[in-house]
C-alpha positions as CSV (number, residue, x, y, z in Angstrom):
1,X,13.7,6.1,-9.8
2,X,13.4,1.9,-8.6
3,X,15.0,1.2,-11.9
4,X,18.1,2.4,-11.5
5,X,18.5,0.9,-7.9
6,X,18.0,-3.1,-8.7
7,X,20.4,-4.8,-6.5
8,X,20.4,-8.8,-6.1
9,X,17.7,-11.6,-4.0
10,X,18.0,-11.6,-0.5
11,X,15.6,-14.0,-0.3
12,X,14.7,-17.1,-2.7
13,X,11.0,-17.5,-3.6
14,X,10.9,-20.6,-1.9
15,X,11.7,-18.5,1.6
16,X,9.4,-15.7,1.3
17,X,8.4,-13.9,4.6
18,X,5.3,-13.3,2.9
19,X,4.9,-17.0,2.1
20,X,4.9,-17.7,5.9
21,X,1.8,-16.0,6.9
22,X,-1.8,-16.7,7.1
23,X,-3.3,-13.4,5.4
24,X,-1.5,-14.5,1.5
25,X,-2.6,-18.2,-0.7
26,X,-0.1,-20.0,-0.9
27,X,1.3,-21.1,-4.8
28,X,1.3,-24.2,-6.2
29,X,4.6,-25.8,-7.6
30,X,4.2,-24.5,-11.0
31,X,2.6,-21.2,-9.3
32,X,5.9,-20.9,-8.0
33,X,8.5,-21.7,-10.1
34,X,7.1,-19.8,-12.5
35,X,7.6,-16.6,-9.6
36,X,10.7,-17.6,-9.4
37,X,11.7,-17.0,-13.1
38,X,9.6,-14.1,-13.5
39,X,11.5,-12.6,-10.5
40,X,14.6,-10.2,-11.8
41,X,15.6,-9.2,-8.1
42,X,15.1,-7.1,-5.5
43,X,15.5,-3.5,-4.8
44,X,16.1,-1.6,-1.4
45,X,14.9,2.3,-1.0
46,X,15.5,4.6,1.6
47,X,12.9,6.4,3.1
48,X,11.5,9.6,1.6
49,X,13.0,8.0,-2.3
50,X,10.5,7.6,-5.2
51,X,9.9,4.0,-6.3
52,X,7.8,4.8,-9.7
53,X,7.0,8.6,-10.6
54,X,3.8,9.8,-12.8
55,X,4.4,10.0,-16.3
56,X,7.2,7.6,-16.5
57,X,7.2,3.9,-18.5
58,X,8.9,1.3,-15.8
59,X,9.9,-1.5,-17.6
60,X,8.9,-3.3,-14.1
61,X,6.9,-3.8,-11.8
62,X,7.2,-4.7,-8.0
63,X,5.7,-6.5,-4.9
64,X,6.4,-4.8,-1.5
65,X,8.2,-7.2,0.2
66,X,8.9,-5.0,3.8
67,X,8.3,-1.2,4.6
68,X,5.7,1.2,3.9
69,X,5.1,3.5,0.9
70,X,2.4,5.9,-0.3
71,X,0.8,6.4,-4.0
72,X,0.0,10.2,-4.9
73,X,-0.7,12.5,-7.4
74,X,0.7,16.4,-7.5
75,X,-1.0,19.1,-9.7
76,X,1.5,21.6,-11.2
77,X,1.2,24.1,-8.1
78,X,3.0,20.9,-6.1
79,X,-0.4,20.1,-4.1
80,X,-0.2,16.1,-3.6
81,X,-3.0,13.6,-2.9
82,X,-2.4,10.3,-1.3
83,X,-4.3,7.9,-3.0
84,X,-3.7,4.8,-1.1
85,X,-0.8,3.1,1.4
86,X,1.0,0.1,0.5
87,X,2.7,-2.4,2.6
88,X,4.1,-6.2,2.0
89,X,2.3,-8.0,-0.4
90,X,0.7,-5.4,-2.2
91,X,1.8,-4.6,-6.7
92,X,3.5,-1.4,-7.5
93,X,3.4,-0.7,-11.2
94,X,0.8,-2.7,-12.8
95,X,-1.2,0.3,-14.1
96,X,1.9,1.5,-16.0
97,X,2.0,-2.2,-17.2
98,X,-1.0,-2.2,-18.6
99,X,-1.9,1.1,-19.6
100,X,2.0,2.2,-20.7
101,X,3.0,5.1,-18.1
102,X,2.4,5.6,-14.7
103,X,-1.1,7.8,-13.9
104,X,0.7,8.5,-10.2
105,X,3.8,8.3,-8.2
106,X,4.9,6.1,-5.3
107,X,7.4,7.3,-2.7
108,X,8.5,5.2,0.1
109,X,7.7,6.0,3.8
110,X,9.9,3.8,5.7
111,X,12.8,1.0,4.4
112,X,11.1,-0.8,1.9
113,X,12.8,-4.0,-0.3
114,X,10.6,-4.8,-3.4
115,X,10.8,-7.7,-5.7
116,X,11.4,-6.7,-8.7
117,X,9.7,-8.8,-11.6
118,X,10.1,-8.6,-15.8
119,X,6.3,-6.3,-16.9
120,X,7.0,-7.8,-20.6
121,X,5.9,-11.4,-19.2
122,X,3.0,-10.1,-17.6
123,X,1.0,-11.4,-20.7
124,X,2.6,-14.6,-20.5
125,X,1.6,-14.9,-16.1
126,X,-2.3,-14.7,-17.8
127,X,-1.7,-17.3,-20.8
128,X,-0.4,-19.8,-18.5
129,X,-0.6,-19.4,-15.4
130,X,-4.6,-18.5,-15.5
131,X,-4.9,-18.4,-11.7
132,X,-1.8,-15.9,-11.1
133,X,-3.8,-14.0,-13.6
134,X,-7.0,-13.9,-11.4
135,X,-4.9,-12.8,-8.6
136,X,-3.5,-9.7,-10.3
137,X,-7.5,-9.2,-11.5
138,X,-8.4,-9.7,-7.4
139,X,-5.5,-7.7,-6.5
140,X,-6.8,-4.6,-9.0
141,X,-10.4,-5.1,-7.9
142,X,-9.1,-4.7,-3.9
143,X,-7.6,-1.6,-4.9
144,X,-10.7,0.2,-6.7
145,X,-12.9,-0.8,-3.5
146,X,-10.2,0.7,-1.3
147,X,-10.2,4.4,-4.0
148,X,-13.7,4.2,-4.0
149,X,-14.3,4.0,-0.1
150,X,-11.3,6.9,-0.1
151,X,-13.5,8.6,-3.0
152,X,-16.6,8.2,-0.8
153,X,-14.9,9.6,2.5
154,X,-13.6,12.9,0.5
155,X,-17.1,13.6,-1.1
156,X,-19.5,12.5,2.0
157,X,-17.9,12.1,5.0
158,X,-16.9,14.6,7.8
159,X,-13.8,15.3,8.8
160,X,-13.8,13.5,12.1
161,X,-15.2,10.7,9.7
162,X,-12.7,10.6,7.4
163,X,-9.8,10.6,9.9
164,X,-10.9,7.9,12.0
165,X,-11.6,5.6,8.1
166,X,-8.2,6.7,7.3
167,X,-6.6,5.5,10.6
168,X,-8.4,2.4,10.9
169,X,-7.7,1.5,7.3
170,X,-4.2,1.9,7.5
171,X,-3.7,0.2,10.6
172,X,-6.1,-3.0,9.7
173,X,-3.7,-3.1,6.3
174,X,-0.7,-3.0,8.9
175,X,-1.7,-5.2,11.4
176,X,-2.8,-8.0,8.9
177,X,0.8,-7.9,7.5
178,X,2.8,-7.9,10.6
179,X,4.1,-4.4,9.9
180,X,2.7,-3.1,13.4
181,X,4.5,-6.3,15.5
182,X,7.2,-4.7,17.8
183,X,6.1,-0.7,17.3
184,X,2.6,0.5,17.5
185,X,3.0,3.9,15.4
186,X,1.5,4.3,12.2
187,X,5.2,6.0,10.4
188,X,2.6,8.8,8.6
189,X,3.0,12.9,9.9
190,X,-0.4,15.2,9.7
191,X,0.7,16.6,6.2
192,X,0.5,12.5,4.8
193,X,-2.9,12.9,7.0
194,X,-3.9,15.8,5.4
195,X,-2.6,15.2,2.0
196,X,-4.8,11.9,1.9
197,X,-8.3,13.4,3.6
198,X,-7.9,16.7,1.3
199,X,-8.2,18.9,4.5
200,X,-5.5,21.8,5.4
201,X,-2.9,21.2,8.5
202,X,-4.9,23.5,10.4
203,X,-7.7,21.0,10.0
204,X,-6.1,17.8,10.2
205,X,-4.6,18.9,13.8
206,X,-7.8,19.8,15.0
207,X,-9.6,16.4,13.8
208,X,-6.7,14.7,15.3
209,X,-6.8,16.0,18.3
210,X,-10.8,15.2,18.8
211,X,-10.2,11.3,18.2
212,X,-7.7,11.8,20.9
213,X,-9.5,13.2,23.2
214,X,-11.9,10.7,23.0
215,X,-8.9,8.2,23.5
216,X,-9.1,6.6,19.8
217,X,-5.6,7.5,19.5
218,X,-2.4,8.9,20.7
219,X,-0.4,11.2,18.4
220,X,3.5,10.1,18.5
221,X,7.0,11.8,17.3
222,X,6.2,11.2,13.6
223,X,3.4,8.7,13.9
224,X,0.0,7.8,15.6
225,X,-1.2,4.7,17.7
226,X,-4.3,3.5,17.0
227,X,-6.2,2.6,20.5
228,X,-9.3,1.7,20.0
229,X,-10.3,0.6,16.4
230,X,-13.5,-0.2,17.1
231,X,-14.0,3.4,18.1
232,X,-13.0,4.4,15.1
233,X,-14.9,2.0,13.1
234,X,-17.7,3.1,14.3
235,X,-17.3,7.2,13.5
236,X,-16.2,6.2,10.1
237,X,-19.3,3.9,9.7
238,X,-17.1,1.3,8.0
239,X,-17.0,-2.4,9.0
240,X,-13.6,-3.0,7.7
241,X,-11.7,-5.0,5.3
242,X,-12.9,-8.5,5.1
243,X,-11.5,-10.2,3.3
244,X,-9.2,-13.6,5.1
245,X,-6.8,-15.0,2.5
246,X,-5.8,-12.9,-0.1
247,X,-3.4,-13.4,-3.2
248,X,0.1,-12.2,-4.0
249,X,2.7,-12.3,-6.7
């Protein structure tokens, strides 16, 4: 588990990488240093490691700094469902913060470093910092629309539908982070695909396959390019994410 692997700041929280782009608000100087002391450190996980597991009580919580990860639950059989993919700038751990144990597990899919911040002065970010505390309400509000689009695809939406949401989503998430610059692949395999849509292998290979025929996207060693978006916006009947600045901690 994250925290048993804390390890010291690379970077200061006046020379974050997520500071430097567009997508996140910037703080103000109180915003900040109060960041900075609510910062403990930052952790490094290796690919395939679990970050937070279901049922535990982190006394932390965490902001992706780089990498990739997935959320999921298992039943008792071992079946898994991906509820969501997270990437830099996104909070681990604020349901077991709030609520007291962790409703599902995160595992990482790539090299991931995480800040690592105190979840005891999560009451104190709201009493003073009243701004940072609309930002975790934004960032929590983000992730229900995102669970209930995923909701929505599962219950209503084909399987060629739901593939080409999934793919779009992800990579939209990716490319407004900078994950994407330099490699084109999406790091996921057809069981993450499959996992997340609630369709067997089988399945999964055959929807794949379809998008790529029609040359929406080319299946990689371990990963997919997305090639035309717009292609797939338009199977999935989704417009996107909209949103153009968005918070962080």
């Amino acid at each position: 588990m994250a925290d048993k692997a804390k390890s010291s700041s690379t970077y200061s929280c006046e020379n974050c990488p997520l500071r430097d782009r567009s997508e996140f608000r910037a703080f103000t100087k109180s915003e900040l240093e109060f960041v900075r002391s609510f910062k403990t450190g930052e952790l490094s996980v290796d690919p395939g490691s679990t970050v937070l597991v279901e049922g535990s009580h982190s006394a932390h919580l965490f902001t992706v700094l780089t990498g990739w990860g997935f959320r999921y639950k298992t039943l008792e059989d071992g079946r898994r469902q991906i509820l969501n993919y997270v990437m830099p700038g996104d909070l681990i751990g604020l349901q077991g913060t709030l609520m007291g144990e962790m409703q599902h597990s995160v595992e990482a899919l790539s090299n991931m470093r995480l800040c690592v911040f105190e979840r005891d002065r999560t009451r104190e970010l709201f009493s003073k910092h009243p701004d940072l505390g609309y930002d975790l309400t934004w960032i929590a509000s983000r992730e229900e629309r995102i669970l209930d689009e995923n909701l929505l695809s599962i219950g209503r939406r084909t399987a060629l539908e739901r593939a080409a949401y999934l793919l779009a989503l992800i990579h939209q998430k990716a490319m407004s982070v900078g994950l994407l610059n330099g490699d084109v692949r999406l790091p996921i395999t057809q069981q993450h695909v499959a996992d997340t849509l609630g369709l067997s292998v089988v399945h999964t290979n055959k929807t794949l396959k379809k998008l790529a025929a029609r040359g929406f996207i080319r299946w990689l060693d371990r990963g997919c390019e997305v090639v035309n978006i717009e292609g797939l916006f338009d199977i999935a009947k989704w417009e996107g994410l909209t949103e153009e600045c968005r918070p962080f901690i």
